[in-house]
N, C-alpha and C positions, 0 to 999 in steps of 0.2 A: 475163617478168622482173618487171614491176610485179606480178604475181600469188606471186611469189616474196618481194619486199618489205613486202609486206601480209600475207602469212602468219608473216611474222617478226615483228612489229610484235607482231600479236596473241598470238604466244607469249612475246615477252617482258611484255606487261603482263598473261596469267595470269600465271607464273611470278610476279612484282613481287605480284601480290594475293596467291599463295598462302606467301609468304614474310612479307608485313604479317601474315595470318590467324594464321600457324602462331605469329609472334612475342607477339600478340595473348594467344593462346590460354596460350602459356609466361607472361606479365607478369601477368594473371591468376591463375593457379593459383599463382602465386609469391605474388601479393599475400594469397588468400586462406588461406595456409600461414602467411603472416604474421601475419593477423588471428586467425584459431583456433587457438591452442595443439595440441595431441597432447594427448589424455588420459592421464595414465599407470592400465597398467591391472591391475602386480600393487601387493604391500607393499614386495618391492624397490623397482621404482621412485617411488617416492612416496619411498622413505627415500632415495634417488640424489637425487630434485629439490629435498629439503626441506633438504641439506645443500650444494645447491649454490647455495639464496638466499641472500646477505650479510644478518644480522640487522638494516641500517639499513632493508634497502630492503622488509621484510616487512612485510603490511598485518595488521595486529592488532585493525582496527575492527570492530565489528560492523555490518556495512551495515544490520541492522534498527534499529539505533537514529542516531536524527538528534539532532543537537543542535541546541539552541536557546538564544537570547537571551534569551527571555520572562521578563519580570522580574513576578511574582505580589506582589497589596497585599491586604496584611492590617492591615483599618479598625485603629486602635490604641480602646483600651476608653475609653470615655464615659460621665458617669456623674450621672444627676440626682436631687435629692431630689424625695420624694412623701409628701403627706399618709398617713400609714396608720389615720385611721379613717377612711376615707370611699371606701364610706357607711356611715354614723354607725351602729356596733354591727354590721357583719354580718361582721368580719376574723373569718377563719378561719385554722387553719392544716393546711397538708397534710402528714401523718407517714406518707403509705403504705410510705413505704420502710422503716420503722422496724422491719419483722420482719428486715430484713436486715444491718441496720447495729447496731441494738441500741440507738443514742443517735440522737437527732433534735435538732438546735439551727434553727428552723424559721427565725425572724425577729427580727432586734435593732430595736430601736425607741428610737433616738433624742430625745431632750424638744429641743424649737422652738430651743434656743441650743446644741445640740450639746454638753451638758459630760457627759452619763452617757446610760445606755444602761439598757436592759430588754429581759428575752427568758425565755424558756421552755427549759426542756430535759426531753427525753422517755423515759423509758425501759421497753426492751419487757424483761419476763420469758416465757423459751420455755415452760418449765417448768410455768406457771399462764396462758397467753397473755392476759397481764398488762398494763394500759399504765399506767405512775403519768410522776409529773413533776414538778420545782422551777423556781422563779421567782428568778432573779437579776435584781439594780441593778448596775453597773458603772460606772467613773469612765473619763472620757475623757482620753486627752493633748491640752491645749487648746494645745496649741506650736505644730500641726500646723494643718494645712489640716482645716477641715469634713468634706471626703469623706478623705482620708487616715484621718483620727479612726476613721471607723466601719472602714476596710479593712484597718489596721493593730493593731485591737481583738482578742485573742485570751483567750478566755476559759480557757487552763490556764493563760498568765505566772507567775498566782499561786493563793494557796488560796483559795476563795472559798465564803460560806456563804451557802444558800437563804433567801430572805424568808420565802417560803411551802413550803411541801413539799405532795406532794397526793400520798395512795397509796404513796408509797416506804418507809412503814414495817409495812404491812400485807399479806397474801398472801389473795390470794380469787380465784379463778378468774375470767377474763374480764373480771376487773373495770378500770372506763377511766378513769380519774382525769387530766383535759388542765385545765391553769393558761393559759389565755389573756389577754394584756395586753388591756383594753377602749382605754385611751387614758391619758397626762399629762392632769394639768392644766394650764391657760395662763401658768401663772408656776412650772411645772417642779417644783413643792412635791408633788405628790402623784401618785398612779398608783388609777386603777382597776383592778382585776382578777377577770374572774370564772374560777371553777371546775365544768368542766363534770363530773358524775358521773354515770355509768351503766354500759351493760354492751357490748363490743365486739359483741354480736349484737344486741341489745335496744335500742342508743340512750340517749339522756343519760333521766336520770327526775329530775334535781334540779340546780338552779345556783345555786350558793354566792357572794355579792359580796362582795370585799375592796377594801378603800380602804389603801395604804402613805404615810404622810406622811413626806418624806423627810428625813436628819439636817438638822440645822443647826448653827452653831456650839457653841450653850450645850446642844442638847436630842438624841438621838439616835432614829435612825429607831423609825416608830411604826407598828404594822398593826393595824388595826380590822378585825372582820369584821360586814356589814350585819345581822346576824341578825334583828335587830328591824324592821328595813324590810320583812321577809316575813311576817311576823308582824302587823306594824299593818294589813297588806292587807288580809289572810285577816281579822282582827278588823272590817274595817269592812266586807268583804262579810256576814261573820254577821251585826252586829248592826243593819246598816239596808240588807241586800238581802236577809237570814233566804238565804241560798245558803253552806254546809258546806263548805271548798273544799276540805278532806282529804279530803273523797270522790270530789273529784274528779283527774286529773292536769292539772295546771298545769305553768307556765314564768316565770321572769324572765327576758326580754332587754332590759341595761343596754345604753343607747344611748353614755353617756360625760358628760360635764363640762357642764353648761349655757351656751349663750352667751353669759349676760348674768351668772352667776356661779358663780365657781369650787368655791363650797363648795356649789353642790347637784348630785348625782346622776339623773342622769335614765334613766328603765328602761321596760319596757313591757310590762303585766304582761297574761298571755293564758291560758285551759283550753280544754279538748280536749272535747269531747260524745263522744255511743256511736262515730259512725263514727270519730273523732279529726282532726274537723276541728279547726281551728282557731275561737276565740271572743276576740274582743276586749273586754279588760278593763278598759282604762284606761292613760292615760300619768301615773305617777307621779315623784316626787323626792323624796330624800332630803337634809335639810338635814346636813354633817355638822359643824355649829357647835352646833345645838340637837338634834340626834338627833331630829327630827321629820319623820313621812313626808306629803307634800304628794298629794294627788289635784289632779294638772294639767286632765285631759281625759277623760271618759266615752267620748268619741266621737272625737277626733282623734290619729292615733298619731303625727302628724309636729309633732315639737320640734325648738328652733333649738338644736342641740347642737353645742359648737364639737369643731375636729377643730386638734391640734397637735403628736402625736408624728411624726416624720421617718422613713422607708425610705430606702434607696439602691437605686436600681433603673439596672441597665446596660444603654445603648442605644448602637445605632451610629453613627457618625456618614454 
């Protein structure tokens, strides 16, 4: 009897497991039926599924792209002035671009009270691979803020005519004709200028000094060219160092305005031996009150030559 009760016992709690198992096994496959969609697997059904999503509840996002908050700073422009001759006589200007563009406006240059302006413009000829160039003065709106002045300055507003011209009226192959501003002078009256001439394969072979003394009320603007300042040099190496300088190639590089006064020019006058080194000639001036050329220095090329035309150069902050 007991052997009868104990065999019953054990067949109802298999039975009891194999009923949890089976139910187990169904909750299951049910849940994961849940979780996995059915693929559809022709174009019928895809077109059956795609009309049976309600248009709010369809996901339109593109999961590869996330969105974001990130808010990106961009420094606002900053902008300071800078001496532009310094150091004293070596500004140069860079026109490589100038086969492409055809005009080059390199750098405006400012006089020390911001009321006018000077700059160079460059122009290339394809035809005779040509470089010539003019020399503009411009007037400043003094209404305005300093740096405004120079960034609000647009050189076609109106018609405007060249101080200088260099090469723009003649056609010569290769030939490079660049008007470079050397510097103001310290009371904004006057401008140095030289002209560099040579050939785009060959290099400069002669430079030309110009002095512009600017209008004023009663008198209107006045351009001197130093002719004679080259000339009294070459004379005083003939006649008391017996040295020919036509035979030789030489250079003038004007440094700019002397520091102690405004009416003399100061330059530094140099020739070339066989290999083309360079030879130091002297630091000269030009008085341009009495048109007379000063021999400063046999042997020292370093003059205290003031520096006061204005650049605007943009930095970040």
């Amino acid at each position: 009897m007991r052997k009868s009760i104990v065999l019953a016992i054990l067949l109802c709690l298999f039975f009891s497991n194999f009923c949890y198992s089976f139910e187990f096994r169904k909750n299951s496959k049910k849940k994961q039926s849940e979780q996995i969609p059915k693929m559809v697997e022709t174009v019928e059904e895809w077109e059956t599924e795609a009309q049976n999503i309600p248009i709010e509840q369809r996901d339109n996002k593109n999961p590869t792209v996330q969105e974001t908050d990130k808010k990106f700073h961009y420094p606002k422009a900053h902008y300071v002035f800078e001496k532009y001759n310094y150091p004293q006589g070596k500004r140069t200007h860079n026109i490589s671009e100038i086969r492409n563009r055809l005009i080059k406006t390199p750098t405006i240059v400012a006089d020390n009270s911001c009321h006018w302006v000077a700059y160079s413009q460059y122009y290339f000829s394809p035809d005779d691979n040509q470089i010539s160039s003019n020399f503009y003065v411009g007037k400043l709106d003094t209404s305005k803020t300093k740096t405004k002045r120079i960034l609000d300055y647009n050189h076609k507003t109106e018609p405007r005519k060249p101080i200088i011209e260099s090469g723009t009226k003649e056609t010569y192959p290769n030939l490079f004709n660049a008007l470079v501003l050397v510097d103001w002078s310290n009371n904004s009256r006057k401008l140095l200028v030289k002209e560099n001439v040579g050939s785009i394969y060959g290099g400069i072979y002669k430079t030309n000094l110009y002095v512009y003394f600017m209008p004023q009320e009663i008198k209107a603007g006045r351009l001197v060219k130093l002719d004679n300042f080259e000339e009294s040099i070459k004379h005083y190496y003939l006649n008391y160092e017996n040295i020919q300088l036509a035979k030789y190639h030489y250079s003038i590089e004007p440094l700019g305005f002397s520091a102690d006064n405004d009416e003399l020019v100061v330059a530094l006058f140099y020739s070339y031996d066989t290999s083309n080194n360079k030879v130091f000639m002297g630091s000269w001036a030009y008085n341009l009150i009495t048109g007379e050329t000063i021999l400063i220095s046999k042997e020292n090329p370093s003059q205290e030559v003031s520096a006061n035309g204005l650049v605007l150069r943009q930095v970040l902050n």
